[in-house]
N, C-alpha and C positions, 0 to 999 in steps of 0.2 A: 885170674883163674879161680882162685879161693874165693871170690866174692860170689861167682857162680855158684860155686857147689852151697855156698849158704843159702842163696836165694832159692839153689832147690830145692834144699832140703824144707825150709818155711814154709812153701807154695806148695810141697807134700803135703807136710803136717797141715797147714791152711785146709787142704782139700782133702783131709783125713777128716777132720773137725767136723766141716758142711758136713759133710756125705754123713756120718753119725749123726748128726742135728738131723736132718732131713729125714734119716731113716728112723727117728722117737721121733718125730713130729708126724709121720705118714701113722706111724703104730696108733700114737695117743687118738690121729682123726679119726681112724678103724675103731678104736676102742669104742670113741663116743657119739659114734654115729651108729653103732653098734646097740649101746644103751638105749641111745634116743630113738631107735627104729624097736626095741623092746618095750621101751614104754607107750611109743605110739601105737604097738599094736596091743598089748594092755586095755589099754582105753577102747579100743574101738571096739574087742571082743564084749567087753563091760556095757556099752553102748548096745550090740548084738542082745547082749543080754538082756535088758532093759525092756527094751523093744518088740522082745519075745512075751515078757511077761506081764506087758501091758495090755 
């Protein structure tokens, strides 16, 4: 019966662990798709510009 309670407590903390990874790894992709959709529009306004002034 004690080997139980070990295994579940592991297989918490196991699934404490994931679930924190997952939820910085979801943030960091927000982050950086975030950036990259600022700079992709950067550029394109820059482009707008160009364009205009040709």
């Amino acid at each position: 019966m004690e080997i139980l309670h070990v295994l579940g407590f592991l297989a918490g903390v196991t699934i404490y662990f994931v679930t924190l990874y997952y939820i910085g790894l979801n943030r960091w992709l927000v982050a950086e798709h975030t950036k990259i959709y600022g700079e992709f529009k950067a550029i394109k306004d820059e482009l707008a510009a160009l364009k205009k002034s040709a």
